[in-house]
N, CA and C atoms as an extended XYZ file, in Angstrom:
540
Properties=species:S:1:pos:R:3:atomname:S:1:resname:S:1:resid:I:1 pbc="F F F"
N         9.389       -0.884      -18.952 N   UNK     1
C         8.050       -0.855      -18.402 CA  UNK     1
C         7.681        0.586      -18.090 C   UNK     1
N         6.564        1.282      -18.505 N   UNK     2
C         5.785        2.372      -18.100 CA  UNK     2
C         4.594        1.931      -17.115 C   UNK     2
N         5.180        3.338      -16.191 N   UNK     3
C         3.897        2.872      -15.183 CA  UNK     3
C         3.040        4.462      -15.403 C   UNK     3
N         1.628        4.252      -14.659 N   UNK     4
C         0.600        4.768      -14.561 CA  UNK     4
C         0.834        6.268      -14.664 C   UNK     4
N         1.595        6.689      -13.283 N   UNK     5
C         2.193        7.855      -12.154 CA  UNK     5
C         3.303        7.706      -11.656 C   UNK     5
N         3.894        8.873      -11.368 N   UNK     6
C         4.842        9.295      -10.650 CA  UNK     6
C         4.383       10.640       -9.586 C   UNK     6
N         4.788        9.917       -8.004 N   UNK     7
C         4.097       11.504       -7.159 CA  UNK     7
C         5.572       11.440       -6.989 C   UNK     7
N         6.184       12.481       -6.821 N   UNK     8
C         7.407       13.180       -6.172 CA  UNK     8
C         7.960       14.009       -4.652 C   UNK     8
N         8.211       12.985       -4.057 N   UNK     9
C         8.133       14.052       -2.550 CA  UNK     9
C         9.960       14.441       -2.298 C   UNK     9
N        10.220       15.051       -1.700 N   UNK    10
C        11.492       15.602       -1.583 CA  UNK    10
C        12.736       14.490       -1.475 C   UNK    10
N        12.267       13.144       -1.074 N   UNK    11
C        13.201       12.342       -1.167 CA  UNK    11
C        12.815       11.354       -1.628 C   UNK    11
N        11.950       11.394       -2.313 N   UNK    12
C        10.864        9.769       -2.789 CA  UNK    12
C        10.306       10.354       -3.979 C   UNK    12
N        10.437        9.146       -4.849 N   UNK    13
C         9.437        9.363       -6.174 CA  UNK    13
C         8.509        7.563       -5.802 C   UNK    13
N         7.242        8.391       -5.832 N   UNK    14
C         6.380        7.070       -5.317 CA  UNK    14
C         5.888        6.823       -7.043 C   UNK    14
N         5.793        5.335       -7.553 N   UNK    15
C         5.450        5.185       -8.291 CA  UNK    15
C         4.029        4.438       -8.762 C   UNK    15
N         3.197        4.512       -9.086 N   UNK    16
C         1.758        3.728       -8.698 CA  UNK    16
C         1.576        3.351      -10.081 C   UNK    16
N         1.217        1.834       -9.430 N   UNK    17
C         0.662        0.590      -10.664 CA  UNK    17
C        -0.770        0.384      -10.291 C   UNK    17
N        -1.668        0.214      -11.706 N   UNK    18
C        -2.454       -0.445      -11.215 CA  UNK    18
C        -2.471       -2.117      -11.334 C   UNK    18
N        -3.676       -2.378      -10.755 N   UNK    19
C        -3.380       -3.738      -10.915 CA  UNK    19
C        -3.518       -4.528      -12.228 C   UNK    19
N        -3.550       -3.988      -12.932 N   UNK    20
C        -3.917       -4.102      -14.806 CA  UNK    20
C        -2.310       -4.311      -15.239 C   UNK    20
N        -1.401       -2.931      -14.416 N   UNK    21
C        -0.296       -3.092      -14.851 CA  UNK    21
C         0.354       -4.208      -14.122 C   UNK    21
N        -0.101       -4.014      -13.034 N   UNK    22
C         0.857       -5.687      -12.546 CA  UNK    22
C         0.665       -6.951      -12.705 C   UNK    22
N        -0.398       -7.222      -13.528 N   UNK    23
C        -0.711       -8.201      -13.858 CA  UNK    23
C        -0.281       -8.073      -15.151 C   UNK    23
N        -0.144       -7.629      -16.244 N   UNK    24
C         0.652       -7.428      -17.655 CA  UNK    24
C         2.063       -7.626      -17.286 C   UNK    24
N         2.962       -7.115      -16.384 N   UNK    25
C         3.726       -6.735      -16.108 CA  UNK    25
C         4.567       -8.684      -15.481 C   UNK    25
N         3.619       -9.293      -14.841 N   UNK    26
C         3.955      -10.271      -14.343 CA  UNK    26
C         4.226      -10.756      -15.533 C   UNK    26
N         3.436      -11.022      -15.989 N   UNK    27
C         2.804      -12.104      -17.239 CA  UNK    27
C         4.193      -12.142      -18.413 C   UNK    27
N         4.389      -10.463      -18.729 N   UNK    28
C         4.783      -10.363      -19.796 CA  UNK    28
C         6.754      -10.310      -19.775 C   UNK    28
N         7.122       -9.896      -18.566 N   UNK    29
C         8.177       -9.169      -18.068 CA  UNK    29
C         9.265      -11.234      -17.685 C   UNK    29
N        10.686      -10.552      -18.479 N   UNK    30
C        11.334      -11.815      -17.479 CA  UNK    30
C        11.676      -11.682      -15.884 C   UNK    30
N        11.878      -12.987      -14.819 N   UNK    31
C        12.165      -12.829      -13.661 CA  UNK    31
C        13.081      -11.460      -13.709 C   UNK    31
N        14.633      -11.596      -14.074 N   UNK    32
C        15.457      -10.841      -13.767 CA  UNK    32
C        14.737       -8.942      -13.880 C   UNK    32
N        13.939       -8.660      -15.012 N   UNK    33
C        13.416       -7.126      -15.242 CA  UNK    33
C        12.579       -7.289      -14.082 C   UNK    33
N        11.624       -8.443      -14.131 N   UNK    34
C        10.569       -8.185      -12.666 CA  UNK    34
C        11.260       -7.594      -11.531 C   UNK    34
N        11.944       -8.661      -11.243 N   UNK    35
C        13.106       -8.155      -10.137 CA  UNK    35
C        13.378       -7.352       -9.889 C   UNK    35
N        14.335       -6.227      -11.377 N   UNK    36
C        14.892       -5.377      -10.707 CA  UNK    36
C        13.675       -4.128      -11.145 C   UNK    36
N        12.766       -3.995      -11.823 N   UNK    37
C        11.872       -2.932      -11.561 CA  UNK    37
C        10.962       -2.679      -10.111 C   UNK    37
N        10.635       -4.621       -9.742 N   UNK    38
C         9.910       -4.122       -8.047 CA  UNK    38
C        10.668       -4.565       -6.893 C   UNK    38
N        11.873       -4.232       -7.580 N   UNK    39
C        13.304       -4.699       -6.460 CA  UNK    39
C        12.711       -5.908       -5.552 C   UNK    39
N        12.166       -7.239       -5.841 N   UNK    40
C        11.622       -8.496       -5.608 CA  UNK    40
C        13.198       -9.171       -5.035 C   UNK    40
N        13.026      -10.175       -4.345 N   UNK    41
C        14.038      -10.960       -4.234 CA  UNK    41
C        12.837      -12.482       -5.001 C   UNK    41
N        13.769      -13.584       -4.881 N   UNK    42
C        12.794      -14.760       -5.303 CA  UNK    42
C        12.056      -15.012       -4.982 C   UNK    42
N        11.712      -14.916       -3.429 N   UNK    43
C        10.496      -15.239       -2.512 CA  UNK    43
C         9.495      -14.222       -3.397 C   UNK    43
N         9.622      -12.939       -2.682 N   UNK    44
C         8.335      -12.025       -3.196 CA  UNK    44
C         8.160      -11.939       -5.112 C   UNK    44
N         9.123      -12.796       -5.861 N   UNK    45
C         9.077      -13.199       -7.247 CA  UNK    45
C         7.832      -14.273       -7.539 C   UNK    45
N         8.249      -15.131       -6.470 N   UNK    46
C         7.537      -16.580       -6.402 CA  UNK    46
C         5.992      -16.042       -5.994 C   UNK    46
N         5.992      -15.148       -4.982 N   UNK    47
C         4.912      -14.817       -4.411 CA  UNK    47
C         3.951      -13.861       -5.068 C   UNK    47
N         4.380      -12.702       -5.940 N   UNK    48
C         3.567      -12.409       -6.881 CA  UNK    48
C         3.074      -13.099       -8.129 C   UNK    48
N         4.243      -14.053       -8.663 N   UNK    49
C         3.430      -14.851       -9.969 CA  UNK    49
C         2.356      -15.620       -9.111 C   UNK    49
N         2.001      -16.395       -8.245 N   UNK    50
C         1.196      -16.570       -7.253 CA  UNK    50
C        -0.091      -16.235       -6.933 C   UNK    50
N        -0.166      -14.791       -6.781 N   UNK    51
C        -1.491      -13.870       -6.881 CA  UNK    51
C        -1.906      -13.637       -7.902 C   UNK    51
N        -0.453      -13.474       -9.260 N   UNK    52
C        -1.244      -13.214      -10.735 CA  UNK    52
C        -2.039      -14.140      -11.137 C   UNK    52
N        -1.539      -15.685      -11.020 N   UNK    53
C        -2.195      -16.621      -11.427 CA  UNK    53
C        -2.940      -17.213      -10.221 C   UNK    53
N        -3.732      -16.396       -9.511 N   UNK    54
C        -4.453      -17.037       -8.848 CA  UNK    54
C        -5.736      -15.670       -8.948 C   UNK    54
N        -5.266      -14.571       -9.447 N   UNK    55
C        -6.193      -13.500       -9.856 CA  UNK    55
C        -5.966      -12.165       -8.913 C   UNK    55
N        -5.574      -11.046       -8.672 N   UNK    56
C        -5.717       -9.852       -8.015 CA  UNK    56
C        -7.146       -9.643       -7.633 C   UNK    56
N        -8.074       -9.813       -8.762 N   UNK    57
C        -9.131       -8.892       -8.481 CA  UNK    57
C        -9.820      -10.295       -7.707 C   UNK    57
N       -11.137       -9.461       -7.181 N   UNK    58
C       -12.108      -10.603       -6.327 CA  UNK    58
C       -13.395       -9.877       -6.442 C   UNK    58
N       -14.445      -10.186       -6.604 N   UNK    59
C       -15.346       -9.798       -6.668 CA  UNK    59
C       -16.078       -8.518       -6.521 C   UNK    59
N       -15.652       -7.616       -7.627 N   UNK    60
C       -15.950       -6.218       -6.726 CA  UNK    60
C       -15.085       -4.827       -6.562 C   UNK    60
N       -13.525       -5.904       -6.061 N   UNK    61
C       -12.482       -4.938       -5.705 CA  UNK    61
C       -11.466       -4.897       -6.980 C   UNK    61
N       -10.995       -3.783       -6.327 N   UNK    62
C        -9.245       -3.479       -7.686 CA  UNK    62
C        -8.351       -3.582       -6.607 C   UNK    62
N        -7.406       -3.121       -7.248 N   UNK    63
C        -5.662       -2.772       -6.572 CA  UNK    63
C        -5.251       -1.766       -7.141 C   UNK    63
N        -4.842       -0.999       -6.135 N   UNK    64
C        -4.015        0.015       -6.616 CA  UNK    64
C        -2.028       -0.091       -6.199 C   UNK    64
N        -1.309       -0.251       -6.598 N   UNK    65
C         0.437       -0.429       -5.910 CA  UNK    65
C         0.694        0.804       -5.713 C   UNK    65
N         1.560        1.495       -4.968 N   UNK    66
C         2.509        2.338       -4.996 CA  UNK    66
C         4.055        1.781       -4.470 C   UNK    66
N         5.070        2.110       -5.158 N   UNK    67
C         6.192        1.738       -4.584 CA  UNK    67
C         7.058        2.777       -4.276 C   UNK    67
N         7.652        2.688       -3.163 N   UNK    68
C         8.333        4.195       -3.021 CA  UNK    68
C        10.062        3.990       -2.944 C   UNK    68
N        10.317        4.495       -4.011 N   UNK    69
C        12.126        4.290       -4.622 CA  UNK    69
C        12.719        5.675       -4.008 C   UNK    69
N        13.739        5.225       -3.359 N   UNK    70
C        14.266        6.845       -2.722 CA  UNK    70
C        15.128        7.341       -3.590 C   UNK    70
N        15.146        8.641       -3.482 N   UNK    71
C        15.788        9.426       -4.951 CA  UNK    71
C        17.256        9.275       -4.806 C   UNK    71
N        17.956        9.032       -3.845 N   UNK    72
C        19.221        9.135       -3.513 CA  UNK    72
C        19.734        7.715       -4.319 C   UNK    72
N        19.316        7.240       -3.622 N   UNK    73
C        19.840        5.575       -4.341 CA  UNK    73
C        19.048        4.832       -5.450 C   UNK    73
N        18.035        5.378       -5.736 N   UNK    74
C        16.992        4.916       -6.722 CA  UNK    74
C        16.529        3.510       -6.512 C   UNK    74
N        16.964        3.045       -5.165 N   UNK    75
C        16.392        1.699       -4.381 CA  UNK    75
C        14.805        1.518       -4.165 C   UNK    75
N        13.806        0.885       -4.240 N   UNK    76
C        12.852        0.646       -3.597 CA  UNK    76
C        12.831        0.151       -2.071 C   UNK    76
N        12.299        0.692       -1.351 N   UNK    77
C        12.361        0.685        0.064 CA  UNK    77
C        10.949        0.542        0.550 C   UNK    77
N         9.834        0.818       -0.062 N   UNK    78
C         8.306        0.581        0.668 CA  UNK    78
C         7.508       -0.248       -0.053 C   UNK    78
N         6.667        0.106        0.151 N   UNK    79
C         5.284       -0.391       -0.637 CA  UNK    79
C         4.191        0.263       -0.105 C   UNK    79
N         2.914        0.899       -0.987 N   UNK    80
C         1.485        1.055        0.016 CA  UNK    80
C         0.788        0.166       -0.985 C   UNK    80
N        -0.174        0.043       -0.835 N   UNK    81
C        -1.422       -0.354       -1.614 CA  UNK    81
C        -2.601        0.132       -1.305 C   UNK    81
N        -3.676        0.083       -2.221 N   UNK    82
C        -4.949        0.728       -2.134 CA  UNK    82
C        -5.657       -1.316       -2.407 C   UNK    82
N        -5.715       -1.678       -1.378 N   UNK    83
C        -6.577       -3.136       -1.748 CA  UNK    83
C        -8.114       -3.249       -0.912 C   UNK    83
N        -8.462       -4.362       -1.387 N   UNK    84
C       -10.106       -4.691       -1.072 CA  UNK    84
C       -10.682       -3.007       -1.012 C   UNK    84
N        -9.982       -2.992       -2.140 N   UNK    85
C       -11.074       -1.424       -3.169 CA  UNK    85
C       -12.243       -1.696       -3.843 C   UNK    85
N       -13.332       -1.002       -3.226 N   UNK    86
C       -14.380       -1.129       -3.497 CA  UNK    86
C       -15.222        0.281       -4.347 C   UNK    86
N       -14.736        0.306       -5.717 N   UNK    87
C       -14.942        1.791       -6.498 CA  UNK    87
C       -16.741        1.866       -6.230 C   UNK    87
N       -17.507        0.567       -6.263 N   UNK    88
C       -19.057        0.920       -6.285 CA  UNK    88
C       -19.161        1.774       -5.011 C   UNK    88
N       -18.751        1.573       -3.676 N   UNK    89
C       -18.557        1.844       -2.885 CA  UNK    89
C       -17.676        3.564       -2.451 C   UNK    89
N       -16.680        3.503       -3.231 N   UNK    90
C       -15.897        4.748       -2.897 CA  UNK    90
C       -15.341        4.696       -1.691 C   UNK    90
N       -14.493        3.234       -1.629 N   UNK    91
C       -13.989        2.371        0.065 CA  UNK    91
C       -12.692        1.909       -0.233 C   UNK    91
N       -11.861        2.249        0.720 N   UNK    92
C       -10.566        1.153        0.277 CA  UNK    92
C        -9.977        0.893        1.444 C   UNK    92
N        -9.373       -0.302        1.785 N   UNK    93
C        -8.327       -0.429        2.737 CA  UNK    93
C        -7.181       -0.182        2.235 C   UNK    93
N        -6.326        0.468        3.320 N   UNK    94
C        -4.568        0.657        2.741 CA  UNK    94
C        -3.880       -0.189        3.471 C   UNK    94
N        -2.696       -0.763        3.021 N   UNK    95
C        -1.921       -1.428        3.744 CA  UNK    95
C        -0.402       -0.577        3.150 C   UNK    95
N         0.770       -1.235        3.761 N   UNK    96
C         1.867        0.174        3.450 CA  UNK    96
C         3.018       -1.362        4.447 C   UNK    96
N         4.702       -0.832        3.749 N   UNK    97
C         5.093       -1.348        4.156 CA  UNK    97
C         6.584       -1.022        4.254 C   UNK    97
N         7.790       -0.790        4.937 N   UNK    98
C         8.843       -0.364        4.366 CA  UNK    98
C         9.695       -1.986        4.399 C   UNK    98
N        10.384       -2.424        3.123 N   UNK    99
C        10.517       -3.393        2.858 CA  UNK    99
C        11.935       -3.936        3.620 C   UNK    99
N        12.467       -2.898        4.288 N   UNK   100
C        13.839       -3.224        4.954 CA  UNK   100
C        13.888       -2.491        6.735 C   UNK   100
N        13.773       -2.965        7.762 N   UNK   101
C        14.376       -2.358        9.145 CA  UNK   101
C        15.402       -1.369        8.470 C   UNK   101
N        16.616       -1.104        7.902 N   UNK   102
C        17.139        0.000        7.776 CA  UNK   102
C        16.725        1.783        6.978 C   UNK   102
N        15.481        0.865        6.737 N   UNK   103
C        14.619        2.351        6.078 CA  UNK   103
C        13.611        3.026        6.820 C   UNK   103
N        13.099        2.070        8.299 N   UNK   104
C        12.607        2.519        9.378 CA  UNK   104
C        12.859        3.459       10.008 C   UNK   104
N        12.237        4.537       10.422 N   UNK   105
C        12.405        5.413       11.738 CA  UNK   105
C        13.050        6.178       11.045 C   UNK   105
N        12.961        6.758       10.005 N   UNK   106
C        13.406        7.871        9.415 CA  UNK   106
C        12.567        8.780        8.148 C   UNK   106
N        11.394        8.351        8.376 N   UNK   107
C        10.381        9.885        8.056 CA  UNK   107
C         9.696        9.275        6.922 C   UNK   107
N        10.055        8.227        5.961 N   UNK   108
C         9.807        8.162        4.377 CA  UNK   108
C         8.621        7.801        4.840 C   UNK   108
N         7.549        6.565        5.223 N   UNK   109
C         6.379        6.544        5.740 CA  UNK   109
C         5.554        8.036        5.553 C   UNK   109
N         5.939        8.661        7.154 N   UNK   110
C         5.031        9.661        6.903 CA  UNK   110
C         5.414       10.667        5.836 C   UNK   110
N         7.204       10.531        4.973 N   UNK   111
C         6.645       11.860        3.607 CA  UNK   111
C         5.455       11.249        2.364 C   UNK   111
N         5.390        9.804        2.946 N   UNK   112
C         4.938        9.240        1.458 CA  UNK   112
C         3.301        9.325        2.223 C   UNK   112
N         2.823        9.138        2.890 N   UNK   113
C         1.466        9.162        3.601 CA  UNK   113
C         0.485       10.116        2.883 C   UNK   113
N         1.053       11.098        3.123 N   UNK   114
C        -0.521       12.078        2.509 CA  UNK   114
C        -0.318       12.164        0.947 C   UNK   114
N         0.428       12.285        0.472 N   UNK   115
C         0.462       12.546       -1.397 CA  UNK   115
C        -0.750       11.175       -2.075 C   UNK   115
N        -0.179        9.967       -1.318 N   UNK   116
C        -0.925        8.848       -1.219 CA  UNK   116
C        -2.543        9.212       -0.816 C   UNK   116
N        -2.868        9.461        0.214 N   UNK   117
C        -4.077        9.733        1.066 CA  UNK   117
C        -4.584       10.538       -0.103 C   UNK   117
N        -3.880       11.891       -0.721 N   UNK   118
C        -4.728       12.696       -1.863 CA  UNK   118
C        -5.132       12.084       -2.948 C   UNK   118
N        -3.788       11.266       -3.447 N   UNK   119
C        -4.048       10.370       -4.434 CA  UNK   119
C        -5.449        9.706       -4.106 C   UNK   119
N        -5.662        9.039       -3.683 N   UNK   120
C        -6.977        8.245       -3.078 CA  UNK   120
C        -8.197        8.588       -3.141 C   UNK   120
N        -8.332       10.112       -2.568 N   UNK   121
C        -9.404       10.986       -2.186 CA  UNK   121
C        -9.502       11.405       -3.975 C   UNK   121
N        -8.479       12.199       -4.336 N   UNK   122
C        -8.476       12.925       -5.905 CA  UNK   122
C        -8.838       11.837       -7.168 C   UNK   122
N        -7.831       11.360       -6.680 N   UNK   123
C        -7.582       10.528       -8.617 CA  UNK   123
C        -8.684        8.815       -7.980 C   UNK   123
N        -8.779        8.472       -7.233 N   UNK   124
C        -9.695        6.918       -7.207 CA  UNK   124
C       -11.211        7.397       -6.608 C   UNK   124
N       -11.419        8.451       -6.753 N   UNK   125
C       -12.825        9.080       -5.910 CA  UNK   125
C       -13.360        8.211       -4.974 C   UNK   125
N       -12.111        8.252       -3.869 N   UNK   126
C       -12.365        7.383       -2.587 CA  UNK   126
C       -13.411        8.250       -1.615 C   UNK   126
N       -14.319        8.325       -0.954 N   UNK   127
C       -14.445        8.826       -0.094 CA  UNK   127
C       -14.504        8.367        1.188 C   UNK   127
N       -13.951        7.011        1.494 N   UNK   128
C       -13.397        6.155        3.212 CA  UNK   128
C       -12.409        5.457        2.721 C   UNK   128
N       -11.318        5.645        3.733 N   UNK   129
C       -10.363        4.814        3.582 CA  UNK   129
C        -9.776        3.769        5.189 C   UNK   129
N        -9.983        2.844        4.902 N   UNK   130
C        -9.613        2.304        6.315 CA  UNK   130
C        -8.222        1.575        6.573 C   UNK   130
N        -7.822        1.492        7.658 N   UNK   131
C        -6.387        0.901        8.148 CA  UNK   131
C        -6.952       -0.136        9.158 C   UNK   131
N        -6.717       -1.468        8.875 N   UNK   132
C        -6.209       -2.624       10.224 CA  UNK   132
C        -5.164       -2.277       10.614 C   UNK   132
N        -4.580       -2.165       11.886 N   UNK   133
C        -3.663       -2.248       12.397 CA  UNK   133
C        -3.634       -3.384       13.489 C   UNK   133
N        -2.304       -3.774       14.347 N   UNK   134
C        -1.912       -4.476       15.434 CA  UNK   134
C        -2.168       -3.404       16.200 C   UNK   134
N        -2.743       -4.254       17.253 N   UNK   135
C        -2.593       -3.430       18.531 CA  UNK   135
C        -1.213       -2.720       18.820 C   UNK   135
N        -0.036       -3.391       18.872 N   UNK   136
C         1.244       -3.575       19.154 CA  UNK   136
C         2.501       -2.405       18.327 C   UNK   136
N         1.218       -2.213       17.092 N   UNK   137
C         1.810       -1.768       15.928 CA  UNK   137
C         1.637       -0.071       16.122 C   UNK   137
N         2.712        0.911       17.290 N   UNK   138
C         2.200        2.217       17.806 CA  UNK   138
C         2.670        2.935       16.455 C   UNK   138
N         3.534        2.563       15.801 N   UNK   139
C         4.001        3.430       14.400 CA  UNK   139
C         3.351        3.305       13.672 C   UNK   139
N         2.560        2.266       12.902 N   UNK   140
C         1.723        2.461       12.153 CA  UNK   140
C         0.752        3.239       12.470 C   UNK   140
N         0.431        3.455       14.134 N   UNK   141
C        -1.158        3.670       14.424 CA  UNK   141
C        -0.560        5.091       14.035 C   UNK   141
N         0.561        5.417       14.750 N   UNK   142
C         1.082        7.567       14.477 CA  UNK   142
C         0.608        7.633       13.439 C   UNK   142
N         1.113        6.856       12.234 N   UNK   143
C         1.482        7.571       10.972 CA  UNK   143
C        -0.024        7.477       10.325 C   UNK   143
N        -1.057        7.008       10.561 N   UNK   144
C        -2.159        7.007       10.014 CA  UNK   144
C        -3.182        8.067       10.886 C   UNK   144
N        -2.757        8.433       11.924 N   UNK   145
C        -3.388        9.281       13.114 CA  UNK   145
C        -2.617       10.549       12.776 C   UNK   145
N        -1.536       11.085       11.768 N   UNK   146
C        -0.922       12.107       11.506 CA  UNK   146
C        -1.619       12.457       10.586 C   UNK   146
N        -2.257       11.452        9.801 N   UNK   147
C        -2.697       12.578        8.254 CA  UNK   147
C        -4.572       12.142        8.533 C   UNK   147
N        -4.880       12.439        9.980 N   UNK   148
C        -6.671       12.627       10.388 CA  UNK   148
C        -7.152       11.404       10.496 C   UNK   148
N        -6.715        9.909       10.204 N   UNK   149
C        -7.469        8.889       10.688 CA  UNK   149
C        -7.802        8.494       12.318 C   UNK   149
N        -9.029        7.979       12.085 N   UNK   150
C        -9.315        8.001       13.744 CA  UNK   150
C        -9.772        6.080       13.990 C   UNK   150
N        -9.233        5.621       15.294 N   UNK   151
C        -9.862        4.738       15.551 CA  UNK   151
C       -11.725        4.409       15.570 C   UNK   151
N       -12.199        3.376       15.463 N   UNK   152
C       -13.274        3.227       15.099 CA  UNK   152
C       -14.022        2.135       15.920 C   UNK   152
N       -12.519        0.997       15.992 N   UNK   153
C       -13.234       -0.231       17.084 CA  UNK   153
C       -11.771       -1.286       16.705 C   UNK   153
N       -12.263       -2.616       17.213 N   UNK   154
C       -11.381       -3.486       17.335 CA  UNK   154
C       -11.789       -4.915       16.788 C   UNK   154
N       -11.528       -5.530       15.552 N   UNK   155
C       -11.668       -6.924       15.128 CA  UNK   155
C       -11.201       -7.702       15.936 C   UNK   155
N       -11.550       -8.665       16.569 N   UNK   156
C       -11.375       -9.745       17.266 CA  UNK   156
C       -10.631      -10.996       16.165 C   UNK   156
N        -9.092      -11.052       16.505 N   UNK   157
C        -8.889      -12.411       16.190 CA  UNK   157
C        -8.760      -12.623       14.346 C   UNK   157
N        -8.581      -10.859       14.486 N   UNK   158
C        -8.967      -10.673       13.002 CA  UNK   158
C        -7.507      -11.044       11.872 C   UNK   158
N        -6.322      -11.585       12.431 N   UNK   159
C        -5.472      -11.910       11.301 CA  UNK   159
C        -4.392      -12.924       11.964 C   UNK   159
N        -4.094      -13.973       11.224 N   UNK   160
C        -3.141      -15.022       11.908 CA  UNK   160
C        -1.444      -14.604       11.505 C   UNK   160
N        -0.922      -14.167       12.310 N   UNK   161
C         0.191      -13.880       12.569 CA  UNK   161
C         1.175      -15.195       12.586 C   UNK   161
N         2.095      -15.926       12.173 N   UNK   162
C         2.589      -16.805       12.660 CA  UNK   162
C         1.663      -17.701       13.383 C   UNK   162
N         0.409      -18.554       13.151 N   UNK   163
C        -0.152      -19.483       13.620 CA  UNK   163
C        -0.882      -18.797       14.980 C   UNK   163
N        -0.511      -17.398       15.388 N   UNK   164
C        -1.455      -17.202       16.356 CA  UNK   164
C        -2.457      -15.765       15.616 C   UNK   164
N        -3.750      -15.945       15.961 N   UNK   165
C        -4.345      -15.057       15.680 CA  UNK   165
C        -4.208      -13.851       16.691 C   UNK   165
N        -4.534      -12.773       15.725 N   UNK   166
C        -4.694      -11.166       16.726 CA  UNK   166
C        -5.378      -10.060       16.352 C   UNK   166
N        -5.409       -9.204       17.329 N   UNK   167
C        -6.677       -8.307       16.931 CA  UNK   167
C        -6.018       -7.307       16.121 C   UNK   167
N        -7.110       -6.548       15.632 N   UNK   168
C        -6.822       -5.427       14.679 CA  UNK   168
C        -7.483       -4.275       15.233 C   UNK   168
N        -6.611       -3.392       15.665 N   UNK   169
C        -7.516       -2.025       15.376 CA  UNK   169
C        -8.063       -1.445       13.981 C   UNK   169
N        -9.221       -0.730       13.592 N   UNK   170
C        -9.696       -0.361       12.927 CA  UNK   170
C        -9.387        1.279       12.669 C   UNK   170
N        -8.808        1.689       11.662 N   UNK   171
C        -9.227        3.565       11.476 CA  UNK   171
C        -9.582        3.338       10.249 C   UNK   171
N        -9.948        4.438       10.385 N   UNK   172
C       -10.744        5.065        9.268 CA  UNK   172
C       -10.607        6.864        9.058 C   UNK   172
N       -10.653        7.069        7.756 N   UNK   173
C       -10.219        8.548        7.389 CA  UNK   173
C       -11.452        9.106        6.651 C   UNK   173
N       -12.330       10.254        6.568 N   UNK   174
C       -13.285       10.085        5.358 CA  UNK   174
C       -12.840       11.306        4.886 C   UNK   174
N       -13.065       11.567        3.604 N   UNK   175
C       -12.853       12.092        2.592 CA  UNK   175
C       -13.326       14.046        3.238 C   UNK   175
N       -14.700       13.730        3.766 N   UNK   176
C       -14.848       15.392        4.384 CA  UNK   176
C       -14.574       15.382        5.528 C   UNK   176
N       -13.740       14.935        6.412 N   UNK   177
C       -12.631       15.282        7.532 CA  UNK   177
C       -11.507       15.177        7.235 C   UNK   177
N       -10.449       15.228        5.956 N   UNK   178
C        -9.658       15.289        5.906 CA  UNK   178
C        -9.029       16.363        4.826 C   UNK   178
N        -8.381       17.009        5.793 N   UNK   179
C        -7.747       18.124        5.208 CA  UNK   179
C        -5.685       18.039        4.808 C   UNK   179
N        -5.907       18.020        3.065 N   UNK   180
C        -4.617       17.418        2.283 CA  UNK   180
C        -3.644       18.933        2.963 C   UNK   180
């Protein structure tokens, strides 16, 4: 499988799909290559054929993937995404994820943060990018408040967590306040 890009940060090669490729990629690829190219276990196997055949896109928006494989072990350890991308717009929400507690609290987040953020601004001619966060969630809020996003307000009730709903903080980054 060839993907799109490769950004390179000192301990991470982030790799970015679009959603064209992950949807070819589902379709065309057996479980076991799926697997070990988006280091999937069965669940998140089960769970992307899922979205393929239920559609990525929605009215409007794309996807952008990034996966971030650390150079040492050539493991996948994150995920970001560029979703409910709105190119008419020049809008995207990011979501971001490190796929294991043992890859936590040790920097890859914020090295992978801004190459991403440029990516966005440069190559998808984003000019807003927004973050939901948990209230609860003070690391996510750092690491999006490190590379110039600012709070904005608070969704009420805005995502069901385990059967209970909760709020979201809102940031937002724009394209001429942020300096790569």
């Amino acid at each position: 499988m060839a993907s799109s890009n490769i950004i390179e940060t000192p301990r991470l090669l982030i790799r970015m799909d679009t959603a064209a490729d992950y949807i070819r990629f589902v379709k065309e690829y057996d479980d076991a290559t799926l697997k070990q190219y988006f280091g999937w276990d069965d669940a998140l196997l089960a769970a992307a054929k899922e979205k393929v055949s239920g559609g990525l896109h929605t009215y409007r928006t794309s996807v952008m993937f990034a996966h971030f494989i650390e150079k040492a072990s050539g493991t996948i350890i994150g995920d970001f995404a560029f979703h409910n991308w709105f190119p008419m717009h020049n809008r995207s929400e990011i979501g971001y994820a490190m796929r294991n507690d043992v890859f936590k609290n040790k920097g890859f987040m914020k090295e992978a943060i801004r190459p991403l953020i440029d990516y966005g601004f440069e190559q998808l001619n984003l000019n807003r990018m927004e973050a939901f966060i948990g209230p609860n969630n003070i690391a996510s809020q750092k690491t999006v408040q490190s590379v110039g996003f600012k709070q904005e307000g608070v969704l009420k009730e805005h995502f069901n967590v385990n059967g209970k709903l909760q709020d979201s903080l809102v940031f937002a980054l724009l394209k001429s306040e942020y300096k790569s």
